[in-house]
Residue frames relative to the residue before (quaternion, step in Angstrom):
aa qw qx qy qz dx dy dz
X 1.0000 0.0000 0.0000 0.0000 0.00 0.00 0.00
X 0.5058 -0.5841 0.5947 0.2220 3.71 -1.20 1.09
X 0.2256 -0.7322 0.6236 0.1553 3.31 -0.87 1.24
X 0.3713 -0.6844 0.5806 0.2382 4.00 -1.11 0.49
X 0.1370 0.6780 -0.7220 0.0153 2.88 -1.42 0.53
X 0.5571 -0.6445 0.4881 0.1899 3.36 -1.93 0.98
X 0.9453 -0.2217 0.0872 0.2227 3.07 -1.39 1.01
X 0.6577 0.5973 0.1299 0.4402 1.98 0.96 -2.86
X 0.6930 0.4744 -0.1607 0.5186 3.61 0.67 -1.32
X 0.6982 0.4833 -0.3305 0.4119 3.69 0.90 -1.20
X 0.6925 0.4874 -0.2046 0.4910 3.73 1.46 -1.37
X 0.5321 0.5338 -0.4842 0.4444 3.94 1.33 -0.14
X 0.7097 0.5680 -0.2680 0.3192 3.44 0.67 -1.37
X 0.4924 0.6330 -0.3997 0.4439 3.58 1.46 -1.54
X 0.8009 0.4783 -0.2095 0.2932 3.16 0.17 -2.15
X 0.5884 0.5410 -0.3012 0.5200 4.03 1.20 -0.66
X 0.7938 0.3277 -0.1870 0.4769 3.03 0.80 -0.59
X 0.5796 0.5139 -0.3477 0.5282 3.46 1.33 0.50
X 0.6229 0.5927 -0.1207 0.4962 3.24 1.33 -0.94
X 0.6062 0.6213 -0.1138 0.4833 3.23 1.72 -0.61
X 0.6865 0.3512 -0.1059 0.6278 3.21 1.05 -1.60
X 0.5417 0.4587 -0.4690 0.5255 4.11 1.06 -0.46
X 0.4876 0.6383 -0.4107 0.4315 4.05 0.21 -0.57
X 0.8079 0.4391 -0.1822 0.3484 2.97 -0.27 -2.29
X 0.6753 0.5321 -0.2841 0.4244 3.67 1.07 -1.78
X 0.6945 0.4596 -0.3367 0.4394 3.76 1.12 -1.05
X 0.6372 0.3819 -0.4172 0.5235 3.85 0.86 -0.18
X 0.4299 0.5857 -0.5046 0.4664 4.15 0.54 0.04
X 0.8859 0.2603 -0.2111 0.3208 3.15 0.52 -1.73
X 0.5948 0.5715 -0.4471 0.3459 3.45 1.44 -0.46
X 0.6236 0.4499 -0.4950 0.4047 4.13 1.09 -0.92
X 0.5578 0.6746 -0.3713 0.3097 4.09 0.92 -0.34
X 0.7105 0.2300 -0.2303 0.6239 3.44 0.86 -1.11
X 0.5549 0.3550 -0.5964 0.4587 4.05 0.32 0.50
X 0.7419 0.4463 -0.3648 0.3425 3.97 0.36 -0.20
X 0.5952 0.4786 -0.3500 0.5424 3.45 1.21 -0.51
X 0.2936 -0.7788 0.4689 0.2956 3.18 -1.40 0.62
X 0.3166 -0.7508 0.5087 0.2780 4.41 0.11 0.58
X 0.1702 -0.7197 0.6567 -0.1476 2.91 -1.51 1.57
X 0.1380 -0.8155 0.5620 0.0125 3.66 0.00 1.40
X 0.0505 -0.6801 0.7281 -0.0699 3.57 -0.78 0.54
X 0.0271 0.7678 -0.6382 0.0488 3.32 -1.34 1.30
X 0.0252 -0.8046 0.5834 0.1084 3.86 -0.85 0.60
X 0.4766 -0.7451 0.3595 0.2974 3.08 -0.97 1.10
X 0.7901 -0.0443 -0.1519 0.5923 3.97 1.09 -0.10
X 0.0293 -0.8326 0.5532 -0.0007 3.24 -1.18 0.85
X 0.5137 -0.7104 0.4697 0.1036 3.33 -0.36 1.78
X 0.1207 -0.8461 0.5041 0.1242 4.11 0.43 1.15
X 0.4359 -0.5793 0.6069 0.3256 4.05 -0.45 0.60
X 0.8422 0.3699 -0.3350 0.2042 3.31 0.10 -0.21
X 0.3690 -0.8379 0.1381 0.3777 3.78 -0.22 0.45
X 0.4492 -0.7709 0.4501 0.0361 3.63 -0.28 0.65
X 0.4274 -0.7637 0.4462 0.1872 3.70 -0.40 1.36
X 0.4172 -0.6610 0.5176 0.3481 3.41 -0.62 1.08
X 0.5819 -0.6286 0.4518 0.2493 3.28 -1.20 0.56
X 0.7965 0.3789 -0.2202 0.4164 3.73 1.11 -0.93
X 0.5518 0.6829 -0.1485 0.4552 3.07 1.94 -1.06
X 0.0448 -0.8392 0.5406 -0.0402 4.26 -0.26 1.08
X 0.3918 -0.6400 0.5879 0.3022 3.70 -0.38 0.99
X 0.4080 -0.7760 0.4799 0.0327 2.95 -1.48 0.53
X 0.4774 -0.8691 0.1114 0.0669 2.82 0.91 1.64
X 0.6220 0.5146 -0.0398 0.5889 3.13 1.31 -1.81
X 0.6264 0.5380 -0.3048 0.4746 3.47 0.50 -1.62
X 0.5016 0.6549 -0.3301 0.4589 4.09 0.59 -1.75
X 0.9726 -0.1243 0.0018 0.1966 3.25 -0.58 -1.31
X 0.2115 0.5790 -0.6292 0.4734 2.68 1.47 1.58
X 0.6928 0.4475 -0.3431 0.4495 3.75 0.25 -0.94
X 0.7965 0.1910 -0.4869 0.3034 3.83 0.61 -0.49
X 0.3722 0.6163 -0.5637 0.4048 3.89 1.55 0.42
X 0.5794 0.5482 -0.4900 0.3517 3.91 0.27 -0.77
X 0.6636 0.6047 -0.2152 0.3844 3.33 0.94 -2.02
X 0.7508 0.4665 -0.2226 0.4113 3.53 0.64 -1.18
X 0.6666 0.3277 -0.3947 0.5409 3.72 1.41 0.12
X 0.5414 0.4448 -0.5983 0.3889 3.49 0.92 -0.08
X 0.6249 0.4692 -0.4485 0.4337 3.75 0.47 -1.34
X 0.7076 0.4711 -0.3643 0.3805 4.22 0.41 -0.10
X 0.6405 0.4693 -0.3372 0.5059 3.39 1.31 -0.36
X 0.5796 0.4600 -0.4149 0.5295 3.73 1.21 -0.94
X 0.5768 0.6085 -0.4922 0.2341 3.50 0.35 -0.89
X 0.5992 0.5633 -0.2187 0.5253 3.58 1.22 -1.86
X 0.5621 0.5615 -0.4504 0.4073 3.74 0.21 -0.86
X 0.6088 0.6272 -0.2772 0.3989 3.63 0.81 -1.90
X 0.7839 0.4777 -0.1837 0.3515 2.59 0.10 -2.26
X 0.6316 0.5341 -0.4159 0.3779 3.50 0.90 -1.29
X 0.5572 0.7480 -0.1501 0.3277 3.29 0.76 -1.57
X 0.6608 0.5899 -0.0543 0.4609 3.47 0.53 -1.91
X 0.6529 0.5235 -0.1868 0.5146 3.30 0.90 -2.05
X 0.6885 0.6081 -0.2371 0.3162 3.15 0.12 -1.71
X 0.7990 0.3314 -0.1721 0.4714 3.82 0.89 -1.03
X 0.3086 0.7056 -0.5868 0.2502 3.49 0.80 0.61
X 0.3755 0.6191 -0.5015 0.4735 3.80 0.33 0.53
X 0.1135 0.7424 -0.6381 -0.1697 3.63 -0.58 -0.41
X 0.3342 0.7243 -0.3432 0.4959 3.56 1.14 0.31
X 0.8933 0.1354 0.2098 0.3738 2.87 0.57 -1.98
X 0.3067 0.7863 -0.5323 0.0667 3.37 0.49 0.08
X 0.3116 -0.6998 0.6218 -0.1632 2.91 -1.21 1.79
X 0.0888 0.7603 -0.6205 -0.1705 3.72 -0.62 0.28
X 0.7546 -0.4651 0.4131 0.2088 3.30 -1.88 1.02
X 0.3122 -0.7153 0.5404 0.3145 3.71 0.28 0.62
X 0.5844 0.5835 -0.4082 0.3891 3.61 0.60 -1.32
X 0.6623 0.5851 -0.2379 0.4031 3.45 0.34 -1.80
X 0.6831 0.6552 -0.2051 0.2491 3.28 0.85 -1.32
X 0.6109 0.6337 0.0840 0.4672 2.51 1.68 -2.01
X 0.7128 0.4167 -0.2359 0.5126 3.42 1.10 -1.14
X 0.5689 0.5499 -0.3816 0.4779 3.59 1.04 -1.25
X 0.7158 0.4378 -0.3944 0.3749 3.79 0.40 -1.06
X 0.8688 0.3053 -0.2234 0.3194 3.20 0.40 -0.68
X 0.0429 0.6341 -0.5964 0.4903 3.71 1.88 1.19
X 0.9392 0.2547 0.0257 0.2289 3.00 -0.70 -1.91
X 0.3958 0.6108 -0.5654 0.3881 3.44 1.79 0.84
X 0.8886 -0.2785 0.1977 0.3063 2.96 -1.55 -0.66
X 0.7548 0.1689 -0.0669 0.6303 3.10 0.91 -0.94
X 0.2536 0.7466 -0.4997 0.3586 3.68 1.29 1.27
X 0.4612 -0.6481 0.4924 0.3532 3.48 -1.18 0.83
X 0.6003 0.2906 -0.4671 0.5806 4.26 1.04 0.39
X 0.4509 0.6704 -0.5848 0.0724 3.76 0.69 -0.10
X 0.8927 -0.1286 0.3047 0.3061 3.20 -1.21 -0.61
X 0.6451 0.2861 0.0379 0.7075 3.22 0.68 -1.89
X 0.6836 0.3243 -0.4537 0.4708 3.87 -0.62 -0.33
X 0.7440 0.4110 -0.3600 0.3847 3.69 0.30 -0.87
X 0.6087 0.5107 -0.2373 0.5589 3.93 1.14 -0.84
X 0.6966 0.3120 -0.3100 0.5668 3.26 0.71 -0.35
X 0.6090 0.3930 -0.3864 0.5704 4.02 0.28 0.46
X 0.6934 0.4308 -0.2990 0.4942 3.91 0.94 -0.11
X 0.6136 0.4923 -0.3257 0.5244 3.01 1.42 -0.51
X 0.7956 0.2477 -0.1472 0.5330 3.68 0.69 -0.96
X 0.5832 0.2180 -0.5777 0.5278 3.50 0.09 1.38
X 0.6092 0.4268 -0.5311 0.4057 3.94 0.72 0.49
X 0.4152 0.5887 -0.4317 0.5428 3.65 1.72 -0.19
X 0.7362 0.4594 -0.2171 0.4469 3.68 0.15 -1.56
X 0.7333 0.3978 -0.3303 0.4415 3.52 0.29 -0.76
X 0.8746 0.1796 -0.2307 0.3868 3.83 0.82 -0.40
X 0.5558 -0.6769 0.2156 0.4317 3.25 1.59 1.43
X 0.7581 -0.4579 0.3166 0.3397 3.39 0.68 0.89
X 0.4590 0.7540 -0.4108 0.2282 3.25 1.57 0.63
X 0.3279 -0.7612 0.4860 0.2774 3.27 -0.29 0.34
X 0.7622 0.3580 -0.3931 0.3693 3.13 0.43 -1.15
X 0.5849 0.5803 -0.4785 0.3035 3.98 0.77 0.55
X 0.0733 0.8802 -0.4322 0.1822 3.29 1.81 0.76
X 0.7308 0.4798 -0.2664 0.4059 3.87 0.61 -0.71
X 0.6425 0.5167 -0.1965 0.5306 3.15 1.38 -1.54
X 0.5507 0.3602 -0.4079 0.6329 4.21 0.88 -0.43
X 0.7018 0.4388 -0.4569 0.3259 3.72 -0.10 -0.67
X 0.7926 0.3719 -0.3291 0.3539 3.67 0.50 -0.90
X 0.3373 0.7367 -0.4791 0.3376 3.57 2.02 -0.59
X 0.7493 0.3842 -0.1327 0.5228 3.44 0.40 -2.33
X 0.4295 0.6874 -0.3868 0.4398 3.81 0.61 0.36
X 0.7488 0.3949 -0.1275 0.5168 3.02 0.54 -1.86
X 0.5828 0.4308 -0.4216 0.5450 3.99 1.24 -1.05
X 0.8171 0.3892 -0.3995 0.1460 3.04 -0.19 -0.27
X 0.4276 0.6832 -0.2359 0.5429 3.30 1.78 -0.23
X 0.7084 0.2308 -0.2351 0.6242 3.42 0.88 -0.81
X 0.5748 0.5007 -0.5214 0.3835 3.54 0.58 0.10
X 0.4276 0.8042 -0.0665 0.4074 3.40 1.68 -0.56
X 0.7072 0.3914 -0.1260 0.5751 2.92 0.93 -1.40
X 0.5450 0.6960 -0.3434 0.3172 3.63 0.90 -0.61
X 0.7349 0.5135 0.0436 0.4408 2.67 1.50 -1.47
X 0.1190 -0.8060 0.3443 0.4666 3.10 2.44 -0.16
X 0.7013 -0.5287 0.1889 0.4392 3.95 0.36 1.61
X 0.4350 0.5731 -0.4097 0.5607 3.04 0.77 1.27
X 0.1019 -0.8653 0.4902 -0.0226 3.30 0.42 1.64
X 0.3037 -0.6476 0.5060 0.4821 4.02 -0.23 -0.19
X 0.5367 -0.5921 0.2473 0.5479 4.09 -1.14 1.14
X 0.7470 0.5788 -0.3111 0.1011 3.71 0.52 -0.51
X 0.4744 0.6075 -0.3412 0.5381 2.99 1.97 0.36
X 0.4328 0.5668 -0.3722 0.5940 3.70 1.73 -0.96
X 0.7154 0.4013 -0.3837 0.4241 4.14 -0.06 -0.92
X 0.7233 0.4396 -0.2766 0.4551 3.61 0.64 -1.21
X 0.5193 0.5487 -0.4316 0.4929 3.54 0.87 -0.27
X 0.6636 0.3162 -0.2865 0.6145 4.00 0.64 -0.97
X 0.7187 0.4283 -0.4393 0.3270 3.55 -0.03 -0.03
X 0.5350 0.5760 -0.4033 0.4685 3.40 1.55 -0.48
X 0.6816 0.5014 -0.2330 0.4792 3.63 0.57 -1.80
X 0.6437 0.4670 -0.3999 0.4557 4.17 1.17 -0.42
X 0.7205 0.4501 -0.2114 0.4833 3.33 0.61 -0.65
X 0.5122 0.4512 -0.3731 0.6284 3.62 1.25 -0.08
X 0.7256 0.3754 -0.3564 0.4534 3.58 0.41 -0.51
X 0.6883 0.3867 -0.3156 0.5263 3.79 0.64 -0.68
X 0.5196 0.5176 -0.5178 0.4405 4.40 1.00 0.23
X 0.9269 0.1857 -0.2245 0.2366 3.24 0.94 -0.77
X 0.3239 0.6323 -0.5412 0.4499 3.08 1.58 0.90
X 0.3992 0.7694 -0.4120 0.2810 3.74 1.09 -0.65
X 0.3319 -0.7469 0.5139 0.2605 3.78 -0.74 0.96
């Protein structure tokens, strides 16, 4: 049989026994730091690996997830294009492509397409604005970021970019250069 006890009785016993083990832990730690001997070491500037929000500088919040909602229907409309594509060649006889499909892909990746050139450089350029609050002086650190994507976008491709990612790459790294000469 389960023996009862009140509240009262359950919250005396906790506390004794808490009060107990808080004791015991403070006499552990007091015979430790009298046996060890302490060895302060100070440097006047240390350079922290790690990276650290600028203090004046405020991502841009709004800007962020408009650009990654835009991004997520383009990456949903190419996707269909694929899929449409993909579908379309099950023959192996035949392979036939969807004029439509055809039609749409070309004109993504024209000029004034939402994978062209400009539309795509312009979205790399303004979420590398938005993401470092419009800092400028983090010009190097956005350049090698969109550097590194593109390298590993690169690699996909076994470093063999198609030319229109090579063009949008200079058009990103131009337009990064002409934001921050900007008065």
């Amino acid at each position: 049989m389960i023996d009862r006890i009140s509240a009262n009785q359950a919250t005396a016993y906790y506390q004794a026994n808490r009060n107990a083990s808080k004791n015991a832990s403070t006499a552990v730690q007091q015979e430790e730091s009298s046996s060890k001997d302490t060895l302060n070491i100070s440097t006047s500037s240390v350079s922290s690996g790690i990276y650290s929000k600028p203090s004046g500088a405020k991502v841009d919040r709004a800007t962020v997830s408009k650009l990654e909602e835009e991004v997520a229907k383009i990456k949903e409309n190419l996707r269909s294009y694929v899929l449409k594509l993909i579908s379309s060649q099950g023959n192996a006889q035949a392979i036939t492509m969807d004029t439509d499909v055809v039609t749409q892909a070309k004109q993504a990746i024209s000029e004034d397409g939402e994978w062209g050139i400009k539309a795509v450089s312009d979205r790399i350029v303004e979420f590398a604005k938005a993401i470092s609050g419009n800092d400028k002086s983090k010009l190097e650190t956005l350049k090698a970021a969109i550097e590194k994507g593109f390298q590993q976008a690169g690699a996909a491709f076994n470093n063999q970019l198609p030319s229109i990612c090579s063009q949008t790459h200079d058009e990103v790294m131009k337009k990064l250069d002409a934001w921050v000469n900007e008065d």
